[in-house]
TIKOL-428202 format. One line per 3 residues: their letters; for each residue x, y, z of C-alpha. Coordinates in nm, 3 decimals, decimal comma. Layout:
<sites>
a = X Y Z; ...;
</sites>
This chain:
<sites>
xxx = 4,701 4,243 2,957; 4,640 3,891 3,096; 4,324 3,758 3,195;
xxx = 4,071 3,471 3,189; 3,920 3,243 3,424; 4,079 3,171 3,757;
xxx = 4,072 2,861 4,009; 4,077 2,920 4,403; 4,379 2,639 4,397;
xxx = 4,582 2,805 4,112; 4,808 3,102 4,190; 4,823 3,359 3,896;
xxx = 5,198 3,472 3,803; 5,078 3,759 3,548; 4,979 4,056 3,669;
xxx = 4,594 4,151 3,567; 4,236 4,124 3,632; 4,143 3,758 3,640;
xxx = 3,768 3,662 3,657; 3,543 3,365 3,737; 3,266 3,370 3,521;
xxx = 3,001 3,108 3,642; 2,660 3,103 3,556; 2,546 3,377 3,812;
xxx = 2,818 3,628 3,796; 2,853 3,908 3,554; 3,024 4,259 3,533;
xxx = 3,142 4,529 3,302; 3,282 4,866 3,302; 3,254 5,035 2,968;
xxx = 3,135 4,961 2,622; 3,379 4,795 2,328; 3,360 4,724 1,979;
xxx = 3,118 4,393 1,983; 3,141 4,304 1,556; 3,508 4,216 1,448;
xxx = 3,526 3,910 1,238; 3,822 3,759 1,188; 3,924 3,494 0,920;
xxx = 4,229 3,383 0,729; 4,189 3,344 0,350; 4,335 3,251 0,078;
xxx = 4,370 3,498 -0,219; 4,581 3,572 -0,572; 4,659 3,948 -0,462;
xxx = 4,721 4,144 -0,145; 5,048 4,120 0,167; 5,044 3,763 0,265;
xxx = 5,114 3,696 0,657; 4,955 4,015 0,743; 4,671 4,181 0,875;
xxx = 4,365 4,425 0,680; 4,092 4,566 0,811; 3,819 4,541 0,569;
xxx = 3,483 4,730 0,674; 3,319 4,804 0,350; 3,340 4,635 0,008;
xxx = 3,534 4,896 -0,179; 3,803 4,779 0,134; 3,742 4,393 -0,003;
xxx = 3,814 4,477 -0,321; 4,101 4,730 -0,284; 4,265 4,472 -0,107;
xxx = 4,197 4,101 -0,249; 4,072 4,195 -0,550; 3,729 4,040 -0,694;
xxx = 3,863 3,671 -0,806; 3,685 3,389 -0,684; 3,882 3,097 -0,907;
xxx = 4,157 2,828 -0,859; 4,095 2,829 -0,460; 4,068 3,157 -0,408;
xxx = 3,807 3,259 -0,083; 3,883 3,629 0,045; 3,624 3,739 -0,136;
xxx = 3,361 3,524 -0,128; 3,375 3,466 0,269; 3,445 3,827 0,385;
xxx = 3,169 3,944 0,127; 2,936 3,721 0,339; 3,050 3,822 0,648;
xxx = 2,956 4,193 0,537; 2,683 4,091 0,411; 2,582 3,944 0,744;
xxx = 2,660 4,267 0,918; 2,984 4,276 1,056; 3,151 4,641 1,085;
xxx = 3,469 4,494 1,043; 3,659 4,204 0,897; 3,980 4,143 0,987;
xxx = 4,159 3,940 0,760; 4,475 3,742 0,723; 4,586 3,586 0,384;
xxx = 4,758 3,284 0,396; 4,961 3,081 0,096; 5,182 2,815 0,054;
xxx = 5,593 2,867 -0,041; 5,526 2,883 -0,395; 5,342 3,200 -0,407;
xxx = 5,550 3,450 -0,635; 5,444 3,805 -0,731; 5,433 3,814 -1,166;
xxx = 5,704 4,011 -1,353; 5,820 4,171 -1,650; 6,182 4,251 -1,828;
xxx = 6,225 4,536 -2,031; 6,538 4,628 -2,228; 6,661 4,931 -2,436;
xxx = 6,698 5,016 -2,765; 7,068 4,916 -2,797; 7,156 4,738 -3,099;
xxx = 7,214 4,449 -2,856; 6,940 4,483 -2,612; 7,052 4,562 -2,284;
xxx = 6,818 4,422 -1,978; 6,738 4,754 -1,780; 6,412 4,769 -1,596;
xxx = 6,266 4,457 -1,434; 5,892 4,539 -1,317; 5,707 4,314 -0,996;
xxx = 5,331 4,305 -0,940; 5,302 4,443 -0,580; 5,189 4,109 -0,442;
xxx = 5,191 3,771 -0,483; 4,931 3,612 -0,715; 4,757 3,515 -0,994;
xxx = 4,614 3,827 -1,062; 4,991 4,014 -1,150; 4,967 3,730 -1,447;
xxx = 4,704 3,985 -1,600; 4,878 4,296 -1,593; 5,028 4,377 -1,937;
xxx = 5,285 4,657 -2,016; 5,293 4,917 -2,352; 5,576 5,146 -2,361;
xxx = 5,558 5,460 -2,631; 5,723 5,811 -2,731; 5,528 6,074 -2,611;
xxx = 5,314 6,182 -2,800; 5,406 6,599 -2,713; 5,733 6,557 -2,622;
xxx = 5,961 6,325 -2,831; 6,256 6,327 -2,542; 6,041 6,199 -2,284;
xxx = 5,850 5,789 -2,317; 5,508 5,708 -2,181; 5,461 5,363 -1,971;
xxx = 5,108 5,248 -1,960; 5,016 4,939 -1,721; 4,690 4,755 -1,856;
xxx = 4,489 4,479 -1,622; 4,389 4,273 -1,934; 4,223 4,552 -2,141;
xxx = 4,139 4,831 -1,896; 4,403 5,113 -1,845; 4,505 5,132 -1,475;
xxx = 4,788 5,428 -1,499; 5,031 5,587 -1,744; 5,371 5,730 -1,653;
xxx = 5,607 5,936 -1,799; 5,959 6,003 -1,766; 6,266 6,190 -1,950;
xxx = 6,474 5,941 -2,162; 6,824 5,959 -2,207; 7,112 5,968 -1,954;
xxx = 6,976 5,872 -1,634; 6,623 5,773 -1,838; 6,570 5,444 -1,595;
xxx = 6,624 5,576 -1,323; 6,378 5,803 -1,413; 6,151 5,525 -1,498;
xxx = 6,212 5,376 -1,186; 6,160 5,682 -0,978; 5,824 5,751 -1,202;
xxx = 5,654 5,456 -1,108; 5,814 5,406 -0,714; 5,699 5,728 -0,603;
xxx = 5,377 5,734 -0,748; 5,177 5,741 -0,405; 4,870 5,625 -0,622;
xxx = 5,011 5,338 -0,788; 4,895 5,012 -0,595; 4,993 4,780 -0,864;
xxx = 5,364 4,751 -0,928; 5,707 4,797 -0,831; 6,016 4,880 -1,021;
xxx = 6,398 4,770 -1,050; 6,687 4,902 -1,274; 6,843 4,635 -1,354;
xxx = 7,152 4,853 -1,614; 7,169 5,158 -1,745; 7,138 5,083 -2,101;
xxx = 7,119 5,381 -2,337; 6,794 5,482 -2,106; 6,569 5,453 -2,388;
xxx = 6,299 5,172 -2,358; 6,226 4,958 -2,658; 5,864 4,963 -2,756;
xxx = 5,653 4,695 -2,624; 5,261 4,674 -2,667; 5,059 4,511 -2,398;
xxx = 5,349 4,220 -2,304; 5,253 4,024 -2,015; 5,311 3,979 -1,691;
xxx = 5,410 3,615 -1,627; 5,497 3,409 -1,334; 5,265 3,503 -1,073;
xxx = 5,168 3,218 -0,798; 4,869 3,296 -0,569; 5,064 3,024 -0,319;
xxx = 4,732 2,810 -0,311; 4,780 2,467 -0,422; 4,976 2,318 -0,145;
xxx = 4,850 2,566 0,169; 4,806 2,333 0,467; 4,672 2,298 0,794;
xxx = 4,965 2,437 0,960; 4,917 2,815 0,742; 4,564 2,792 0,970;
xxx = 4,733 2,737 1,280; 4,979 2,990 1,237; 4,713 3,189 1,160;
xxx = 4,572 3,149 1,488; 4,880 3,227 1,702; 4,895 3,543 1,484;
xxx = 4,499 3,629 1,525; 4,552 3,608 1,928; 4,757 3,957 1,948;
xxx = 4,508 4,118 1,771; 4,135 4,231 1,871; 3,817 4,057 1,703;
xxx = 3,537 3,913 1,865; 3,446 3,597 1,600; 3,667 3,396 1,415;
xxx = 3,564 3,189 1,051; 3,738 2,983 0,849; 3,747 3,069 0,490;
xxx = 3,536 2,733 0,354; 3,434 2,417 0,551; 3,775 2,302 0,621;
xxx = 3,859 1,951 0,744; 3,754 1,796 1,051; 4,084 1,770 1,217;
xxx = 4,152 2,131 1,122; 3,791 2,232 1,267; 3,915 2,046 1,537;
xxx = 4,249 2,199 1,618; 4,018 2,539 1,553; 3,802 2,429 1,863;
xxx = 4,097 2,341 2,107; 4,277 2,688 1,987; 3,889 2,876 2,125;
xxx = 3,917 2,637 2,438; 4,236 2,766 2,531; 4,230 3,128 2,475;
xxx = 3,926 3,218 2,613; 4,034 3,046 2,930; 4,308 3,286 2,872;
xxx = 4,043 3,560 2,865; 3,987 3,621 2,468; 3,652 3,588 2,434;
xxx = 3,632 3,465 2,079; 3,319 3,258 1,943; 3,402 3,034 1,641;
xxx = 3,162 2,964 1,359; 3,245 2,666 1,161; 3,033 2,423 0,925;
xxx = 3,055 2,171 0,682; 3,036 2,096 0,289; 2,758 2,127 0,048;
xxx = 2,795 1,718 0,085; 2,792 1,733 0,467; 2,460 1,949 0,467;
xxx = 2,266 1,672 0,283; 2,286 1,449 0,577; 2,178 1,600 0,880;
xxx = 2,330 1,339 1,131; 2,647 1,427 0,940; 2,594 1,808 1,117;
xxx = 2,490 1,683 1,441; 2,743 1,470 1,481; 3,001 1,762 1,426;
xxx = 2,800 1,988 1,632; 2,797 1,703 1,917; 3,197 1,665 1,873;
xxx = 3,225 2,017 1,946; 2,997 2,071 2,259; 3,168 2,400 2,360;
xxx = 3,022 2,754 2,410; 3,249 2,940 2,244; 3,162 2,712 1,919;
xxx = 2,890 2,764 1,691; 2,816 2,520 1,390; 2,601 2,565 1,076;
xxx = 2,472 2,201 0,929; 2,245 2,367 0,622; 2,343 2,480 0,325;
xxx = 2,189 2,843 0,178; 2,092 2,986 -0,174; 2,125 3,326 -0,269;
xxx = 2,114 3,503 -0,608; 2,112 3,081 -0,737; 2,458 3,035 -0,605;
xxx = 2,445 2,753 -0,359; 2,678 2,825 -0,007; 2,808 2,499 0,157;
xxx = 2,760 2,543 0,597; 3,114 2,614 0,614; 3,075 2,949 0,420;
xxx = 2,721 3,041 0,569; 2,903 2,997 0,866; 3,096 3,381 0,773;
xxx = 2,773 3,486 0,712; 2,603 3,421 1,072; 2,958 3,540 1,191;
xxx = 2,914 3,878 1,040; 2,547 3,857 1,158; 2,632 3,798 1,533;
xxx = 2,902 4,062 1,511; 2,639 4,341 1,325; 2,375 4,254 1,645;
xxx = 2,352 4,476 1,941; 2,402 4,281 2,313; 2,025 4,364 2,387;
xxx = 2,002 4,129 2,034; 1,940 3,723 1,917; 1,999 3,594 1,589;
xxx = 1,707 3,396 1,688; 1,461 3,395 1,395; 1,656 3,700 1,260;
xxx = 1,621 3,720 0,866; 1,860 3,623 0,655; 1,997 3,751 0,292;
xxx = 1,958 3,397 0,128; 1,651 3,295 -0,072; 1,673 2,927 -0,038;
xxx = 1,785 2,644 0,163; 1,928 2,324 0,132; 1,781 2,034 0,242;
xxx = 1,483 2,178 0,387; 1,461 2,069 0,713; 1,137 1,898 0,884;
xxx = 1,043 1,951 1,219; 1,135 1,630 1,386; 1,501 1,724 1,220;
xxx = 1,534 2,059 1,283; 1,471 1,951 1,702; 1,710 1,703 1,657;
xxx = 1,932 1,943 1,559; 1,894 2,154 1,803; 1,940 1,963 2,047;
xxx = 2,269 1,836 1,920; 2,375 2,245 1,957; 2,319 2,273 1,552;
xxx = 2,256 2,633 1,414; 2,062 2,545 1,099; 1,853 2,830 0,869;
xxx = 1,472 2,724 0,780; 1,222 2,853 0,492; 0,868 2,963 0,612;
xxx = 0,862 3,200 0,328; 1,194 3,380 0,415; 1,504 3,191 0,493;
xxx = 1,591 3,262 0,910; 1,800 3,151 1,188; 1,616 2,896 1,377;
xxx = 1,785 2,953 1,730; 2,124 3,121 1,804; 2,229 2,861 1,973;
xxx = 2,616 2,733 2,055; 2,726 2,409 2,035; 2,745 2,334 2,430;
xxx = 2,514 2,058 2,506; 2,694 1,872 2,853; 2,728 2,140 3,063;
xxx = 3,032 2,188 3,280; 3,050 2,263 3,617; 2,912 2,635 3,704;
xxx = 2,719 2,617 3,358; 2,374 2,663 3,318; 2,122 2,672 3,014;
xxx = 2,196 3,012 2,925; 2,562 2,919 2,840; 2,409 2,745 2,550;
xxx = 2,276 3,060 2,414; 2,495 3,267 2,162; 2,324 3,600 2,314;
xxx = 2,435 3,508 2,633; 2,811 3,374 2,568; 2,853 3,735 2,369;
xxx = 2,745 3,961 2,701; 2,989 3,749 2,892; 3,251 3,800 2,648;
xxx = 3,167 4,160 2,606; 3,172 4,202 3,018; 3,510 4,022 3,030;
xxx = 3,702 4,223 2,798; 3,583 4,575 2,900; 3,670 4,484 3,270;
xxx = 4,010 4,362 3,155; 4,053 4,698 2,945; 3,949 4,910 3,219;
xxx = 4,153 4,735 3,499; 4,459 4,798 3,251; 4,386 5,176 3,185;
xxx = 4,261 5,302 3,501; 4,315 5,037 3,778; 4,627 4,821 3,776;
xxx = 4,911 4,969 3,884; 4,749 5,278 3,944; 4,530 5,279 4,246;
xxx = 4,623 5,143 4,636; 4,502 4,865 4,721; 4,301 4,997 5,040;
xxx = 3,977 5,047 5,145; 3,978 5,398 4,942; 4,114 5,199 4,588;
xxx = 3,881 4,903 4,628; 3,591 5,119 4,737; 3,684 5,316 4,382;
xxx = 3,650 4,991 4,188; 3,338 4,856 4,315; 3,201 5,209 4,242;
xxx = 3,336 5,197 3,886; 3,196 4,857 3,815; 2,875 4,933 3,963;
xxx = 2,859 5,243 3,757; 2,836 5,049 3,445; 2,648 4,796 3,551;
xxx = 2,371 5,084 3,570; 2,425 5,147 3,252; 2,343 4,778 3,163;
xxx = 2,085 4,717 3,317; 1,940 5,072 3,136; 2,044 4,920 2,807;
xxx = 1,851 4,581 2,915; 2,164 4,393 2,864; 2,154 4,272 3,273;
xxx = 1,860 4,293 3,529; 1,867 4,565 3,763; 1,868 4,324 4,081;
xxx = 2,311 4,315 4,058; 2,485 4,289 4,298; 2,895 4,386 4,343;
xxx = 3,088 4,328 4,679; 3,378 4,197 4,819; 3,445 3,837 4,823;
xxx = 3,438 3,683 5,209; 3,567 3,349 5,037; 3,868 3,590 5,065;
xxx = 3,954 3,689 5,390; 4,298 3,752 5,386; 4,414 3,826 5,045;
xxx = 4,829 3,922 4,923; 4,874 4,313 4,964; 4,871 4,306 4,512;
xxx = 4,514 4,092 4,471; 4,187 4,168 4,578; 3,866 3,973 4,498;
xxx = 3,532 4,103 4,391; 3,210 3,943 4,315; 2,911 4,017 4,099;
xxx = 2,579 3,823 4,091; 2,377 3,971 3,793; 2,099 3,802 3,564;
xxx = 2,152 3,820 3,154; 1,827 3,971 2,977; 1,711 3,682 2,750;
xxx = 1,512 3,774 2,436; 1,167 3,649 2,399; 1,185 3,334 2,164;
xxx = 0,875 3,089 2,283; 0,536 3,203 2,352; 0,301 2,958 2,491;
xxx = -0,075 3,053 2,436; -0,396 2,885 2,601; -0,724 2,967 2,392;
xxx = -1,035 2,948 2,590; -1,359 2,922 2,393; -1,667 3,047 2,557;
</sites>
């Protein structure tokens, strides 16, 4: 349903729920998932141009694999956004045009070998180049032949079929229908005599992970496929350059005036972080709400992270927080930092809208802070504040739901229907303000700016105050 943020001189052609969020109006109706991540990686297994859900790491690994080499980044960055503490990851591999899935020929045991069962990895990628094939007799029954798949010396599944007449498509149908076999797919190519010659562990070859030459433009139309699907924060899968960071920050602009409330968490390279002004600088470039940027670099288990992969990590922390919730001095994973900040830099950062991590013993979040630093018109301090930008978002996107389900389309628009919205929004807003999410002083009426509205619009306003979390205490001590 369409949404987003509405102008008194701008006529909406869409039907749905439009909403003017300024600094002192807020609303919901019902609670929504708050911790999707989404990213787009780049990986050498697993469907290409589509969408997983990842929400543990058993997922990660069932679906990307463990590689880390030669580019690869799914599991790196979604392991840190897990790690952070998001419930859910929803990723989207990307690749260039030369990805190709690895393959095998196998031929018979005609005099002149016949070629009659071609065998495919399941996906593009590197990691079909490691698969490796052994065909045998059986070992109990002499008319029937055993096909074992290896990933370089481990045993992943063994199949076996009746030889003979009819012995590849049996082969075929053996390893096709196998409901547990994730690994490969199978082709007659002839007939033959339908008896396999004997191979022992031959390889897989010609598998692309589609890597090398994958461009700004996979990202981008990456993005146009992440906006008909749900998620909350967005990462890239490394630092990425500026001008893709860039075209990142005008895609976050647009839809969330469109009504997607999506915050972005980008950073820099393990170069970058070294400089400071370097960060700021980005972080200044940015100045948007919906934007947050990492400038440090982060150690954990001696492995050094550059900004632009912390940056899934905070992502997966924002998304793992409650709305009542700051990632303001919240604890981190990471043992280390890198450069160590000193005070005069970390304010400087801040108040270029910089998220940077600091060491007093444990490695934390200094201030969840966006990178919004001119405010724009109806903006106040708070919209500077990740906390705050996330109940907004969160408010937005439950009323849109709710006007869909229940609302639009489905009620008159008379005194009885608009008396039954008010009532539903102020219902929840009780909630809120129970769950400390809003102060209790709301208020939800009928806009006078308004008068004489078309009989299919009717407009509602909401003054309510976010609940800030407690980040500076200021302390007089008085000796006697």
């Amino acid at each position: 349903m369409p949404g987003g943020t509405w102008s008194p001189t701008e006529a909406k052609v869409r039907p749905g729920f439009y909403m003017n969020f300024v600094s002192a109006g807020l609303a919901a109706i019902k609670p929504g998932a708050r911790g999707i991540v989404g990213v787009p990686v780049k990986a050498s297994w697993g469907p290409i141009r589509q969408f997983v859900t990842i929400e543990s790491e058993a997922d990660l690994v069932a679906a990307y694999g463990p590689d880390t080499a030669n580019g690869v980044s799914a599991y790196k960055i979604i392991h840190l956004a897990l790690l952070g503490g998001a419930k859910t990851v929803l990723a989207y591999r990307i690749a260039d045009t030369n990805a190709a899935k690895a393959s095998i020929t196998l031929t018979d045991t005609n005099a002149t070998p016949t070629n009659v069962l071609q065998l495919f990895a399941k996906y593009e990628g590197e990691r079909g180049n490691h698969f490796k094939i052994t065909t045998r007799t059986n070992i109990l029954d002499a008319t029937k032949q055993d096909i074992l798949l290896y990933e370089d010396t481990a045993l992943l599944r063994t199949w076996t079929f009746t030889t003979g007449a009819g012995g590849i498509d049996n082969a075929v149908a053996a390893i096709n229908s196998d409901t547990g076999n994730v690994w490969i797919t199978a082709s007659k190519l002839a007939d033959g005599n339908g008896v396999l010659a004997s191979v022992t562990t031959a390889s897989f070859v010609g598998g692309n992970s589609g890597i090398a030459a994958v461009a700004n433009v996979d990202y981008t139309n990456a993005m146009t496929a992440f906006e008909a699907r749900e998620f909350n924060l967005f990462v890239l899968d490394g630092p990425g350059s500026f001008a893709l960071q860039t075209a990142v920050v005008g895609w976050i602009d647009r839809i969330r005036s469109e009504g997607k409330g999506v915050i972005a968490v980008l950073g820099g390279t393990a170069a970058d972080d070294q400089n400071v002004a370097t960060g700021n600088a980005r972080s200044t470039s940015f100045n948007h709400e919906g934007v947050v940027n990492v400038i440090t670099s982060a150690v954990l288990d001696g492995v050094t992270y550059a900004s632009g992969e912390v940056a899934a990590y905070i992502a997966g922390l924002i998304a793992g927080q409650k709305l009542t919730e700051s990632i303001t001095y919240a604890a981190t994973v990471f043992q280390d930092v890198t450069p160590r900040l000193t005070n005069s830099e970390i304010t400087q950062a801040l108040q270029s809208g910089s998220l940077v991590l600091v060491h007093d013993g444990h490695v934390k979040v200094e201030q969840g802070i966006n990178t919004l630093t001119t405010l724009k018109s109806g903006q106040n301090d708070q919209w500077k504040k990740i906390k705050a930008i996330r109940t907004m978002d969160a408010i937005n996107t439950d009323l849109q739901k709710t006007a869909a389900d229940a609302y639009i389309g489905k009620i008159p628009n008379n005194d009885d229907g608009r008396v039954a919205l008010i009532a539903a929004i102020k219902n929840y807003m009780d909630t809120l303000v129970a769950g400390g999410v809003i102060d209790r002083d709301y208020k939800v009426y009928l806009d006078s700016a308004y008068p004489n509205p078309a009989p299919d619009e009717v407009y509602i306003k909401w003054e309510a105050g976010i609940v800030d979390t407690l980040e500076k205490i200021y302390g007089t001590f008085v000796v006697a």
